[in-house]
N, C-alpha and C positions, 0 to 999 in steps of 0.2 A: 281549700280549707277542709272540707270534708268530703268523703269518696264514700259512696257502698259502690260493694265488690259483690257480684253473687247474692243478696238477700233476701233474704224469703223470711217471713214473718206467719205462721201457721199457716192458715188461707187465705186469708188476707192482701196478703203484699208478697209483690214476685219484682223483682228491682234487679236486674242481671247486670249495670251498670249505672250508678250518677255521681256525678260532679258537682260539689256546690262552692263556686270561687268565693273568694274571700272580695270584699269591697264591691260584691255587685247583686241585687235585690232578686232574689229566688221566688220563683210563684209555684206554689204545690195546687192545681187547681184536680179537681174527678166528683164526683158523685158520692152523697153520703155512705160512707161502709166502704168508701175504695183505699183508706192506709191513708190516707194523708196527718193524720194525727200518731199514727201510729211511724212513720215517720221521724215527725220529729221527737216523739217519746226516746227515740231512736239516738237521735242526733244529740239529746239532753241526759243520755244513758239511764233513761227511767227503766226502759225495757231495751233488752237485746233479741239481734234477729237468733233466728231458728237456725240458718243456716247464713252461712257466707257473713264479711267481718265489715265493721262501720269503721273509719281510719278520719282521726281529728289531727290536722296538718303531720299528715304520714303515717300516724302513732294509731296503733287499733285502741280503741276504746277500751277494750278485755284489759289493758295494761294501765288504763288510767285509773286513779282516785276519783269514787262518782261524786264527792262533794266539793273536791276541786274543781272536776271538768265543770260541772255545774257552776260555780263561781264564775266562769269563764265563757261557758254558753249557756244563758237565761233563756228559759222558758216560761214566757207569758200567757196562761191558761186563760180558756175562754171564757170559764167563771173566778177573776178573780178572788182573792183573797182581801178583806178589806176589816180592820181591826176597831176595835172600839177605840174611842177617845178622838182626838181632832186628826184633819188633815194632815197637820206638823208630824203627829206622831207615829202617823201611818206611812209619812216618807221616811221618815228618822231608823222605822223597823228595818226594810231590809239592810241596811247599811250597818244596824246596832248584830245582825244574824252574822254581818261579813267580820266585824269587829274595826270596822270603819268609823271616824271622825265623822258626826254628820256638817252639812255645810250652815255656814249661816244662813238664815230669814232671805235676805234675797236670792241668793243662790235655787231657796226650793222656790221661791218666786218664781224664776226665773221659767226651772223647769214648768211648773202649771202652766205658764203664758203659752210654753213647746207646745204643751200637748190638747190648749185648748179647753183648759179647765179654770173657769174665774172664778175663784172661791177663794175666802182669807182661810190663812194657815189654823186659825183657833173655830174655823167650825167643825162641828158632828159630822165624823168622816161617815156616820151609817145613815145620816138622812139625804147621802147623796141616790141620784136616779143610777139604775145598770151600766147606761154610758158615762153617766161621771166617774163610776166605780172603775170600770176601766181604763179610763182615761187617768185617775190615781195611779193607779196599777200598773198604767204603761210610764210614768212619772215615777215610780219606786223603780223600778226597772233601771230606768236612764239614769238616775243618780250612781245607780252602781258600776255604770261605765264599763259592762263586759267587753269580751271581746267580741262574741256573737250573742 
């Protein structure tokens, strides 16, 4: 699904070959300050390497549209983003950003149960804890149903 070729990222990151298959669970694991965020910055075409080309099933990134590709591979940041107003309407945003239908009441049910998050759809999505925030966050994510 996605290849680096040669990439090098200032100092950072030296990646002279990776493969990351489609349908099968990738671990980036090194030491803080060794590229791994940097990475997937990569893979989410936030930033491009320095040298040598990122390729999303074939296709070098340089040729895609980044709000597209992005559509299509989500990146989950470590400090989420979590919006005022309730739970509902903090799943409802990414979906209202894609210009997507949101789903009914059970549907975002369904997802909170995925992810581990017990809360009714009509509370203050800001008086949730870091890990519920995330766990929101990982639940706006999945309703969008990317590809990666």
């Amino acid at each position: 699904m996605f290849e680096l070729i040669g990439v090098r990222y200032g100092s950072i990151l030296d990646l002279p070959d990776l493969e990351i298959r489609e349908k099968q669970v990738t671990s980036l694991t090194g030491p803080s300050g060794s590229g791994k965020t940097s990475v997937l910055r990569m893979l989410n075409k936030m930033i491009s390497p320095t040298i040598g080309k990122v390729l999303f099933r074939g296709v070098d990134l340089r040729e895609l549209n980044a709000v597209n590709h992005r559509r299509r591979a989500v990146m989950l940041s470590q400090e989420p983003a979590v919006f005022e107003k309730t739970i509902r309407d903090n799943l409802h945003a990414g979906l209202l950003f894609q210009d997507k239908k949101p789903p009914p009441d059970q549907a975002l049910k369904k997802v909170l149960e995925k992810v581990g998050l017990e809360k009714s759809l009509d509370d203050d999505a800001l008086r949730l804890s870091d890990g519920e925030r995330q766990r929101l966050a990982l639940a706006r994510v999945i309703l969008l149903d990317p590809d990666v």
